[in-house]
N, C-alpha and C positions, 0 to 999 in steps of 0.2 A: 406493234405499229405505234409511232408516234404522231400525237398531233399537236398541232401550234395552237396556243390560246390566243383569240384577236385582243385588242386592248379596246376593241369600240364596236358599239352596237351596228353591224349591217346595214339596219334599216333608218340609222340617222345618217340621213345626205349631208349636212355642216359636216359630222367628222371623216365620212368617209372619202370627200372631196379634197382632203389635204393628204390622203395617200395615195387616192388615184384622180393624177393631172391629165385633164385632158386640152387638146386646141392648142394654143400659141404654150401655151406654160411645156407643153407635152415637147412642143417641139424645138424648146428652147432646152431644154435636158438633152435629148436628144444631141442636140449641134454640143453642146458642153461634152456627152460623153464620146462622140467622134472624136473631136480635138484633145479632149482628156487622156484617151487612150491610148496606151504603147500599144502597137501589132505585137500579135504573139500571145497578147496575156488574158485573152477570152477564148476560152475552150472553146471550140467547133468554129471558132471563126477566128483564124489565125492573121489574117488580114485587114482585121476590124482594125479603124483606128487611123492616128497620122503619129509622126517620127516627130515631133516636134521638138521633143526633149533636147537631140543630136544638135541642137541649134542652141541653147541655151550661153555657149560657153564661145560659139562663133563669133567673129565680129562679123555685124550687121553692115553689108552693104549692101549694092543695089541688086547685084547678081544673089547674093544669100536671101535677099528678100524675093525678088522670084521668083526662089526654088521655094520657100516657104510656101508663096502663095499655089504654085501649081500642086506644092502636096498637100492644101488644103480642098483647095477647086478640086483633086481628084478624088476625096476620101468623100466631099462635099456630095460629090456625084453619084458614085458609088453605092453610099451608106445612106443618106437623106435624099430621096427623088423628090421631098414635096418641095423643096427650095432651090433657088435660081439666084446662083452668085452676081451681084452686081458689083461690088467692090471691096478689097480687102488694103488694109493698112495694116505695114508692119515697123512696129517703135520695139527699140532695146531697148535694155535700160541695165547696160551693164555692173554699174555698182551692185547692183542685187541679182544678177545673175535670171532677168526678168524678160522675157517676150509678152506687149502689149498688142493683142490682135482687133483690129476692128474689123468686120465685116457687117456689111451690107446687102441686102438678101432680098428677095420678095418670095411671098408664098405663090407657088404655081396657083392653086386652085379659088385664089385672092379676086374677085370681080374686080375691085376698086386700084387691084395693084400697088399696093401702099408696101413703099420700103422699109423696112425694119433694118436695125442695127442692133449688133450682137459684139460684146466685148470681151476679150478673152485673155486672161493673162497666167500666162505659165508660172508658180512661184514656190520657192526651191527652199521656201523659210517654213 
């Protein structure tokens, strides 16, 4: 049987907080690995994920932006229930072969309902 050596004492909070994120940081990884991910490439969840990639090489118009956004609102949905899309912007930037995503979000469970922005860009360098 093997076991894994930690790199850091358990029982110090400072470094154990920089490996396990929790609250907004958690669910900001979270939205990155939705988007990040091809379908197909997470064992037991072949579904995980959005297509985004397919779009890279597309010319950006108004119809190809949203289909982008409905396959983000639906992975959005899906995969992360703490968050409630409010708005998404979709910029190309073809010289680099680059999709710049802005979405706008609030946390469901937020009292104060405060909109968060979330930027995401696909980049193929």
């Amino acid at each position: 049987m093997n076991f894994v050596d930690m790199p850091f004492d358990i029982s110090s909070r400072k470094e154990t907080e920089d490996y396990f994120k929790t609250g907004e940081e958690a669910l900001k990884n979270s939205i990155y690995n939705i988007l990040s991910t091809q379908p197909g490439s997470v064992p037991g969840h072949p579904e995980f994920g959005t297509n985004l990639g397919q779009y890279l090489f597309e010319q950006i118009d108004p119809l190809v932006s949203q289909l982008i956004e409905a396959e983000i609102k639906y992975a959005m949905t899906r995969w992360e229930p703490r968050v409630s899309i409010v708005s998404i912007d979709v910029q190309d930037d073809p010289d680099y072969n680059r999709l710049t995503i802005k979405m706008n979000y609030v946390i469901n469970r937020d009292p104060f309902n405060i909109e968060r922005e979330f930027i995401f860009s696909t980049d193929t360098q």
